[in-house]
C-alpha positions as CSV (number, residue, x, y, z in Angstrom):
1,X,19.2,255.9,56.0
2,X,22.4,257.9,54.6
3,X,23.7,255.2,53.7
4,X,21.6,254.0,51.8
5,X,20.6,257.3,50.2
6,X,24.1,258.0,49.5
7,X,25.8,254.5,48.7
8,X,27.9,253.8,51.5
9,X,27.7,250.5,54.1
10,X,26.5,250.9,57.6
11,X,26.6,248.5,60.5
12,X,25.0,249.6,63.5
13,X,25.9,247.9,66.9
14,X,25.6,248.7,71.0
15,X,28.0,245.9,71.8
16,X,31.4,247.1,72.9
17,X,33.2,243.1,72.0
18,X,33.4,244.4,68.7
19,X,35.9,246.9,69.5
20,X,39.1,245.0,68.4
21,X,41.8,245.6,66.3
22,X,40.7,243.5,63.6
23,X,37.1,244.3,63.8
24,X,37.7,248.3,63.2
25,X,40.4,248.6,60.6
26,X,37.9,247.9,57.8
27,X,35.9,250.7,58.4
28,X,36.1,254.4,57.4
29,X,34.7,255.9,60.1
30,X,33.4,255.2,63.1
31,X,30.1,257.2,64.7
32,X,29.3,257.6,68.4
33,X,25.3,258.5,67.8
34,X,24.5,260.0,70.9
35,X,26.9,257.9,73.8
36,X,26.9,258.5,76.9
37,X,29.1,257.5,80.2
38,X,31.8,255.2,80.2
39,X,31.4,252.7,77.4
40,X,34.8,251.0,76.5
41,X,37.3,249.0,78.6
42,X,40.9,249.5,78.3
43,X,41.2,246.0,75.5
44,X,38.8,248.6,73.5
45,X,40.6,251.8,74.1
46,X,43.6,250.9,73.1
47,X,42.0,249.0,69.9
48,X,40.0,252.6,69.3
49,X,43.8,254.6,69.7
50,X,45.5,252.2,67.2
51,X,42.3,252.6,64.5
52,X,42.8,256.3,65.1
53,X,46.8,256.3,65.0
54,X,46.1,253.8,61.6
55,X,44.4,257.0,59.9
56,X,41.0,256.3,60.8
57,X,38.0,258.2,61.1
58,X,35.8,259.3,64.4
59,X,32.3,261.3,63.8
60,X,30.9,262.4,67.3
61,X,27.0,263.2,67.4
62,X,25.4,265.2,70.7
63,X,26.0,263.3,73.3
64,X,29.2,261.7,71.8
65,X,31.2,264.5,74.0
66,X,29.0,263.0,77.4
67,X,31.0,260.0,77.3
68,X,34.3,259.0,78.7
69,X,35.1,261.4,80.9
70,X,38.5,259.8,82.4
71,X,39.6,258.8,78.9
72,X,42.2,261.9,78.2
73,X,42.7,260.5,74.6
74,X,39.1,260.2,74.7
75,X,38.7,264.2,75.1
76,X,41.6,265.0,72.8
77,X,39.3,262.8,69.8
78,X,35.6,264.7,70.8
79,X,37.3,268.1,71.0
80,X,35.3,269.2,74.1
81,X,33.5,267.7,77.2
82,X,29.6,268.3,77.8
83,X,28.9,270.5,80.9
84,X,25.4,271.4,80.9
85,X,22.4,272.4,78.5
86,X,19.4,274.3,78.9
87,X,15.3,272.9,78.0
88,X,15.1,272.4,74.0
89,X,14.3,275.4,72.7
90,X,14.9,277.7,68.9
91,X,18.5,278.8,68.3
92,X,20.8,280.5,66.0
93,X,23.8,279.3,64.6
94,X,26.3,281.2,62.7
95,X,28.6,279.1,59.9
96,X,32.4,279.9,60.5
97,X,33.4,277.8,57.4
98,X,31.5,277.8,54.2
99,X,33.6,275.5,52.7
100,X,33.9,272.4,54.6
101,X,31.3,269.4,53.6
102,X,29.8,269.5,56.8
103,X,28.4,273.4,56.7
104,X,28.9,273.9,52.4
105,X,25.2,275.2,51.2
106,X,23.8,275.6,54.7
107,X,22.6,278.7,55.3
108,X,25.4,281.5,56.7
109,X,22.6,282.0,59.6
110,X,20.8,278.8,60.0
111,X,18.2,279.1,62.7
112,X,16.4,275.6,64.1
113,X,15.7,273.9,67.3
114,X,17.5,271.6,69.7
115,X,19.2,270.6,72.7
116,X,22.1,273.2,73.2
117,X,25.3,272.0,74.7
118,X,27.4,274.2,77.1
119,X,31.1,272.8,77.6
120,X,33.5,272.7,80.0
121,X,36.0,274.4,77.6
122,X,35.9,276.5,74.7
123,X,37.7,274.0,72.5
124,X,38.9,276.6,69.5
125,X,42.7,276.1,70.4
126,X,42.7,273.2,69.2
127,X,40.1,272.0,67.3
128,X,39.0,273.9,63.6
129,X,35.5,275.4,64.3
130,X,32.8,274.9,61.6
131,X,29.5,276.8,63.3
132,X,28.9,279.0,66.7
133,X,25.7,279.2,68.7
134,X,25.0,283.1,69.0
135,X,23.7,282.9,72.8
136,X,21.7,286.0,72.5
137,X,19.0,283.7,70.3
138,X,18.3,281.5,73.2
139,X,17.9,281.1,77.3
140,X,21.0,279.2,78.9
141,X,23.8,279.8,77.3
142,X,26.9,279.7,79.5
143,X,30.1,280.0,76.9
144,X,29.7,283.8,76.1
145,X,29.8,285.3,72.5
146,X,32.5,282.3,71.4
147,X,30.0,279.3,71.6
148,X,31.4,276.1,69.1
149,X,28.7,273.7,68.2
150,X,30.3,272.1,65.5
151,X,34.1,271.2,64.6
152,X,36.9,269.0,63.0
153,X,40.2,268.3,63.8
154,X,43.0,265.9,62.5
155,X,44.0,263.6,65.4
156,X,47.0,260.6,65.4
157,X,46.8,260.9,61.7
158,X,43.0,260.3,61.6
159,X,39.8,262.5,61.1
160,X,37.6,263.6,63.8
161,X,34.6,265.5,63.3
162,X,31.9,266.5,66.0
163,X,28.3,268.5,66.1
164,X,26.7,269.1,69.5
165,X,23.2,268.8,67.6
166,X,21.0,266.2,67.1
167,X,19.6,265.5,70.7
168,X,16.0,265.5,69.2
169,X,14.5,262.9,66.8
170,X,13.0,265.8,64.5
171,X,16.6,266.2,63.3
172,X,17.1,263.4,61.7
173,X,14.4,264.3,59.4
174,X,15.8,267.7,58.7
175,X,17.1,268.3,55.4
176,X,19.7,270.4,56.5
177,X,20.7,268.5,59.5
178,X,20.9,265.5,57.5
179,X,23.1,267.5,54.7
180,X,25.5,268.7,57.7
181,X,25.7,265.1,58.9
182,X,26.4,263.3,56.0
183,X,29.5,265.9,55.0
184,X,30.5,265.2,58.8
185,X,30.8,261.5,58.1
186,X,32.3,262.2,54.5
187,X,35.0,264.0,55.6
188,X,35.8,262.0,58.6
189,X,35.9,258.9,56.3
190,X,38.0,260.5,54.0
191,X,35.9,260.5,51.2
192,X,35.3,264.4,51.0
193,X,37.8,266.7,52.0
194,X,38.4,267.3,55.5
195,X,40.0,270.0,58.2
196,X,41.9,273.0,56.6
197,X,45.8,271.2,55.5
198,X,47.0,274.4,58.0
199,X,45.7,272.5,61.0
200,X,48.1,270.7,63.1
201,X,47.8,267.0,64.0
202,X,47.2,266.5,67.3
């Protein structure tokens, strides 16, 4: 549906045989929408790594960071693996940068509901954080005042960008979600700018 709103291709798929070499390097970007488990072999690792190392582009949604845990590449591309998350309940979330296309016009306090992701790591170190959860707005939080929910990072000289949101299917017909989506999978295609130049490849 962004796609077609916004003039860009999409091809939508569940098979993993189309994770070759040849099959990846025309596209932008590549979107995990909600995976989970183990969901490559290593033919289509090593395919994935090359598309990355080629300057490609990786957009994780929700459960994207629930997937692959004995991939270490894998967890260096998502930024951070899921741990745990409480029912679905009415959050806030505070916008770090104002500036990226991902979070530009959303509100600096932008207040919705969702499934809210704890991790087994704060990832700041090493990824550029674009919104927090504020954990005093909602029961079961486990990450303490410094809760990412959304980041970017540059990665083998691609683009990866990530958002813990969008476990329910209300978000998807969100206005706001849908505007923090589509500059996720701008940047990370490289057709809107991406991470800060001052963050280090990875």
């Amino acid at each position: 549906m962004l796609g077609a709103e916004h003039g860009f291709a999409v091809d939508d798929t569940e098979d993993a045989g189309r994770f070759i070499e040849a099959s990846l390097t025309p596209y932008k970007a590549i979107v995990f929408l909600s995976t989970t488990g183990d969901i490559l072999d290593a033919e289509q690792k090593t395919a994935f790594e090359r598309y990355m190392h080629g300057g490609g582009g990786f957009v994780g949604i929700h459960s994207a960071s629930d997937t692959e845990y004995h991939w270490p590449w894998y967890g260096r591309l998502v930024g951070a693996y899921f741990a745990s998350h409480p029912q679905i309940q009415h959050a806030r979330i505070h916008i770090e940068d104002l500036d990226h296309p991902s979070t530009k016009g959303l509100p600096v306090t932008w207040e919705r509901t969702d499934e809210w992701y704890n991790f087994r790591g704060n990832p700041r170190d090493v990824v550029h954080v674009l919104a927090t959860l504020d954990e005093t707005t909602y029961s079961g939080g486990a990450m303490g005042s410094d809760h990412p929910i959304a980041w970017c990072q540059t990665i083998d000289a691609g683009r990866s960008w990530y958002t813990a949101m969008g476990h329910t299917k209300e978000s998807y017909a969100e206005p706001l979600f849908r505007r923090h989506l589509l500059g996720g999978i701008e940047s990370a295609a490289g057709l809107a700018p991406g991470c800060p130049s001052g963050d280090r490849p990875r």
